[in-house]
C-alpha positions as CSV (number, residue, x, y, z in Angstrom):
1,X,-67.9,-48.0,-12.1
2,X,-65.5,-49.6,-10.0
3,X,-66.4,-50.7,-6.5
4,X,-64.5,-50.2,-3.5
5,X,-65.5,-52.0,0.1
6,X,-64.7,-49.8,2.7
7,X,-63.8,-51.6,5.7
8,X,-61.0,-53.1,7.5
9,X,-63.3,-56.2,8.0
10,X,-61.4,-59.2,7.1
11,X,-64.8,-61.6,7.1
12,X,-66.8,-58.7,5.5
13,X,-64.3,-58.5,2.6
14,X,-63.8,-62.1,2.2
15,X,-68.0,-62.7,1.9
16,X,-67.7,-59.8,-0.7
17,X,-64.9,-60.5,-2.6
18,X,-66.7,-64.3,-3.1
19,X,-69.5,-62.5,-5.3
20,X,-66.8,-61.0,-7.9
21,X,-68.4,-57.3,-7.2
22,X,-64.9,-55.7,-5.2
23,X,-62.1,-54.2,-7.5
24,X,-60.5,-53.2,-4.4
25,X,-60.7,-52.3,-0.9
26,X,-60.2,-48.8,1.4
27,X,-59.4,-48.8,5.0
28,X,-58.3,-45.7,7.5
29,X,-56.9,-45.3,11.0
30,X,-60.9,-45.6,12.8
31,X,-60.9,-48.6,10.3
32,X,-58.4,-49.9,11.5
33,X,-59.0,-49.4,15.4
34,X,-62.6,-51.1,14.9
35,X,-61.3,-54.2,13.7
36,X,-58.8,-54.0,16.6
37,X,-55.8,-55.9,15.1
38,X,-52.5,-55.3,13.9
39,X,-52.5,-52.7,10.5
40,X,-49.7,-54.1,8.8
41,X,-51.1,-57.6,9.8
42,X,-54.4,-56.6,8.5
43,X,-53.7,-55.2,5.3
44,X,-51.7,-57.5,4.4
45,X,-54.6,-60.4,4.5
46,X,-56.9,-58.0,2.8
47,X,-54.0,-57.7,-0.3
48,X,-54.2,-61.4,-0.1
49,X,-57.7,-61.5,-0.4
50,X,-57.8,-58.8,-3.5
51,X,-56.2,-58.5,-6.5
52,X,-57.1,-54.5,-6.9
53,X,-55.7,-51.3,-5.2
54,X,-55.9,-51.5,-1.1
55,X,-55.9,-48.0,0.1
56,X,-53.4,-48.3,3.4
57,X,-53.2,-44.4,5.1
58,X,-50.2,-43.1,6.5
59,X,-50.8,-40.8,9.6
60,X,-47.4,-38.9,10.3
61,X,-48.7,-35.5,9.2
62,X,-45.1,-33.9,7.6
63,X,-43.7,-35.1,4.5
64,X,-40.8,-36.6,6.1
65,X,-43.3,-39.0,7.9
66,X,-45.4,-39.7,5.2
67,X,-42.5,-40.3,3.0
68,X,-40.8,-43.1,5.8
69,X,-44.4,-44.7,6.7
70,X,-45.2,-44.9,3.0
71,X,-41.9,-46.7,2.1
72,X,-42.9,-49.3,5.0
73,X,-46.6,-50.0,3.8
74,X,-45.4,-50.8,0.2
75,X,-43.2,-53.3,1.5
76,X,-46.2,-55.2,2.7
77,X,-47.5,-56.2,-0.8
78,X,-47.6,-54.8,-4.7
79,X,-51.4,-53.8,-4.8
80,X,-51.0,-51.3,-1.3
81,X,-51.9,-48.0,-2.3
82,X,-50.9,-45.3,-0.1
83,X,-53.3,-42.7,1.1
84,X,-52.3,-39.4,1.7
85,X,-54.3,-36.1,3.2
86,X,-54.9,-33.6,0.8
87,X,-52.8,-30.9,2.2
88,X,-49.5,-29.7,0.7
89,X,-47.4,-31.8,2.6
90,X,-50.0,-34.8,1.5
91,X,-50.1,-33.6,-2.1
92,X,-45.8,-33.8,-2.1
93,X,-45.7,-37.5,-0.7
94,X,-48.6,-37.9,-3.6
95,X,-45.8,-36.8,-6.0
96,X,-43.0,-38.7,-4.6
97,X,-45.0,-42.0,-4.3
98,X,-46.6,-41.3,-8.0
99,X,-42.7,-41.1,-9.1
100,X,-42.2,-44.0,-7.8
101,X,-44.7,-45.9,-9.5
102,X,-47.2,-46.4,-6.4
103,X,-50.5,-46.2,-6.5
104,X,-51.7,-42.7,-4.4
105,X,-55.3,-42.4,-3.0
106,X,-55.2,-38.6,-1.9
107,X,-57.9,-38.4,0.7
108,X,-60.5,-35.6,3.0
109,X,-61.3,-34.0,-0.3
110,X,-64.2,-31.2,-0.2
111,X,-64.0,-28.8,-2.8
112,X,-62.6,-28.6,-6.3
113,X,-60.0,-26.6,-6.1
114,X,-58.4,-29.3,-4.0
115,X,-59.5,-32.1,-6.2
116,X,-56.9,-29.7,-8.9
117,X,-54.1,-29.9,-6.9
118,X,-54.5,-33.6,-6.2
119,X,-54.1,-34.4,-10.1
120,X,-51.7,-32.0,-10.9
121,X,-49.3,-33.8,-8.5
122,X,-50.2,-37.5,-10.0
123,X,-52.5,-38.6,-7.2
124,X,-54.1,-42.1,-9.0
125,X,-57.5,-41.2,-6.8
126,X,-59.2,-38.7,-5.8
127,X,-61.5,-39.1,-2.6
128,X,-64.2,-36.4,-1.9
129,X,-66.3,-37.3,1.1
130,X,-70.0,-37.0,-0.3
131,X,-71.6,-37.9,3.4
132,X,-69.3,-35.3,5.4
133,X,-70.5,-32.6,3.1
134,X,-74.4,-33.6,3.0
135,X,-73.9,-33.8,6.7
136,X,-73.2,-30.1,6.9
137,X,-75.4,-29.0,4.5
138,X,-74.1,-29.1,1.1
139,X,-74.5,-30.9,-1.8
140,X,-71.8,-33.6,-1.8
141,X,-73.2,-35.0,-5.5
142,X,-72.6,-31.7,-6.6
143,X,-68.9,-31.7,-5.9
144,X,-68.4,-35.0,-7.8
145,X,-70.1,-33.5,-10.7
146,X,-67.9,-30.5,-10.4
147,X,-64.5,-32.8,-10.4
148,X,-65.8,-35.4,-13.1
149,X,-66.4,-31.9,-15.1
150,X,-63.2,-30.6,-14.6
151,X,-61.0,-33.8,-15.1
152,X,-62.8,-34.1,-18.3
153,X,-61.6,-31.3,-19.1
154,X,-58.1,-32.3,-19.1
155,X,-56.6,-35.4,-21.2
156,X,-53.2,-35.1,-18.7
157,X,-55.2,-35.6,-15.9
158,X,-55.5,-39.6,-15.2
159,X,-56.7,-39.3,-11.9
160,X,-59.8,-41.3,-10.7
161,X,-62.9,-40.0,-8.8
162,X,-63.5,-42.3,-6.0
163,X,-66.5,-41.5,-4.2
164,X,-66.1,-41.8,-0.2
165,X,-68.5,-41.2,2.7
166,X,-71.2,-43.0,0.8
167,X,-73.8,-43.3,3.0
168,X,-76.8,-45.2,1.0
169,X,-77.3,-46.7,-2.2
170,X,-78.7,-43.4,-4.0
171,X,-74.9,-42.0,-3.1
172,X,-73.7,-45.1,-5.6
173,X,-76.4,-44.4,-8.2
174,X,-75.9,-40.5,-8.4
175,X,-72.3,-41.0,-8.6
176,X,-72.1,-43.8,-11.6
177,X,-74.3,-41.2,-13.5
178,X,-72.4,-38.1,-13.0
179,X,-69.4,-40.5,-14.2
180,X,-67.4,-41.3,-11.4
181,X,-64.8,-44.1,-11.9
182,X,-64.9,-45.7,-8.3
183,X,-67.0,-45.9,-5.1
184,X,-65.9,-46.9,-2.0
185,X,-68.6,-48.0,-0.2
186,X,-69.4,-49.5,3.4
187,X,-70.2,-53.6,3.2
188,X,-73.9,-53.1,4.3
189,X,-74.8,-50.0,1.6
190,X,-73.1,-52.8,-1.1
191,X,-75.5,-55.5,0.1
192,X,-78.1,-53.2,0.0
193,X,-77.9,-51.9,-3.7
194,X,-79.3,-55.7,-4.2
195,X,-82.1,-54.9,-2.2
196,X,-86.2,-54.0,-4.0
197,X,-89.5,-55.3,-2.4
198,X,-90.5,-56.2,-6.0
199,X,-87.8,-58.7,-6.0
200,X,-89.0,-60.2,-2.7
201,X,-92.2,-60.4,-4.0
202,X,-91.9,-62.4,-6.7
203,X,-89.5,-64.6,-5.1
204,X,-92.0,-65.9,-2.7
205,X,-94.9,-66.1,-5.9
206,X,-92.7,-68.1,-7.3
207,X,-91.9,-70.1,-4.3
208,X,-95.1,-70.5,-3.6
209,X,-96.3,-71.6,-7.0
210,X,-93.5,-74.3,-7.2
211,X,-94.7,-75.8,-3.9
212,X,-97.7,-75.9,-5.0
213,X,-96.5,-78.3,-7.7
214,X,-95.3,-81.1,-5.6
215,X,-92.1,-81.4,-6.9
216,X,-88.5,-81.2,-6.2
217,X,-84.8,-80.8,-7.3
């Protein structure tokens, strides 16, 4: 499984990237506005900072927009993926960017039927929100089982499942055993996948025992 940070967090990506655990990054307009900088300026350092696919949203909400802010982002450097809404206007700039050769995350995904539409016009990823839907209710696992299921299905269809709204490391988990190919996930819920109080534990035994040797290195 592939791992995502989502964030717009220059530092936070930096810190991660150091540990060789990102393949790529996400970011979206509340992203954006919480880091409080410039959005070209920002994803540009971020594209410097990783080599893999980093997700840059467009938010005119007609084609023509999408089209004209896409062809601006993908100026700033080869590895900006454009991310679209999944609605029709959304699912034609997936087409004409996937034409093109760009990379296309299609994202606000929350059922299956949409997750069908989104490969049939090229998208590269698919992003259902897992969190949005637990959040009202439903099973948000459930619809990433659904899409792995499907895609499978379907040798034409190359696009990825990219788990979004991960809100805890069981999200992650779940997701890399239904067979998911990415996760975007926020920079604390990463940290914390490295996190057991049996590991603790025996770090300070061992600590403690090698104090107790007198010596040093």
């Amino acid at each position: 499984m592939k791992f995502f940070v989502d964030t717009a967090d220059v530092a936070e990506i930096k810190d991660l990237a150091a540990t060789g655990l990102l393949d790529g990054v996400t970011t979206n307009p509340s992203l954006i506005k919480k880091a409080g900088r410039d959005f070209k300026e920002v994803i540009a350092e971020i594209c410097g900072i990783v080599d893999g696919p980093v997700s840059a949203e467009v938010v005119a909400m007609d084609f023509d927009g999408m089209k004209r802010q896409g062809d601006e982002l993908v100026k700033i450097a080869k590895n900006v993926c454009i991310k679209v809404p999944l609605t029709i206007d959304g699912l034609k700039a997936c087409k004409y960017f996937t034409d093109k050769g760009t990379q296309v995350n299609v994202t606000l995904c929350f059922s299956a039927a949409q997750a069908i539409l989104a490969a049939k016009a090229g998208a590269t990823f698919i992003s259902p929100f897992v969190g949005r839907l637990d959040d009202i209710g439903q099973d948000g696992m459930e619809l990433i089982s659904d899409i792995v299921e499907i895609y499978n299905n379907y040798q034409e269809f190359t696009t990825e499942v990219l788990v979004a709204s991960v809100r805890n490391p069981m999200h992650v988990v779940l997701a890399a055993k239904l067979g998911a190919h990415v996760a975007t996930i926020p920079a604390n819920v990463i940290k914390q996948l490295a996190l057991h109080p049996l590991t603790d534990k025996g770090l300070d035994q061992f600590n403690k025992d090698w104090a107790a040797t007198g010596q040093k290195l």
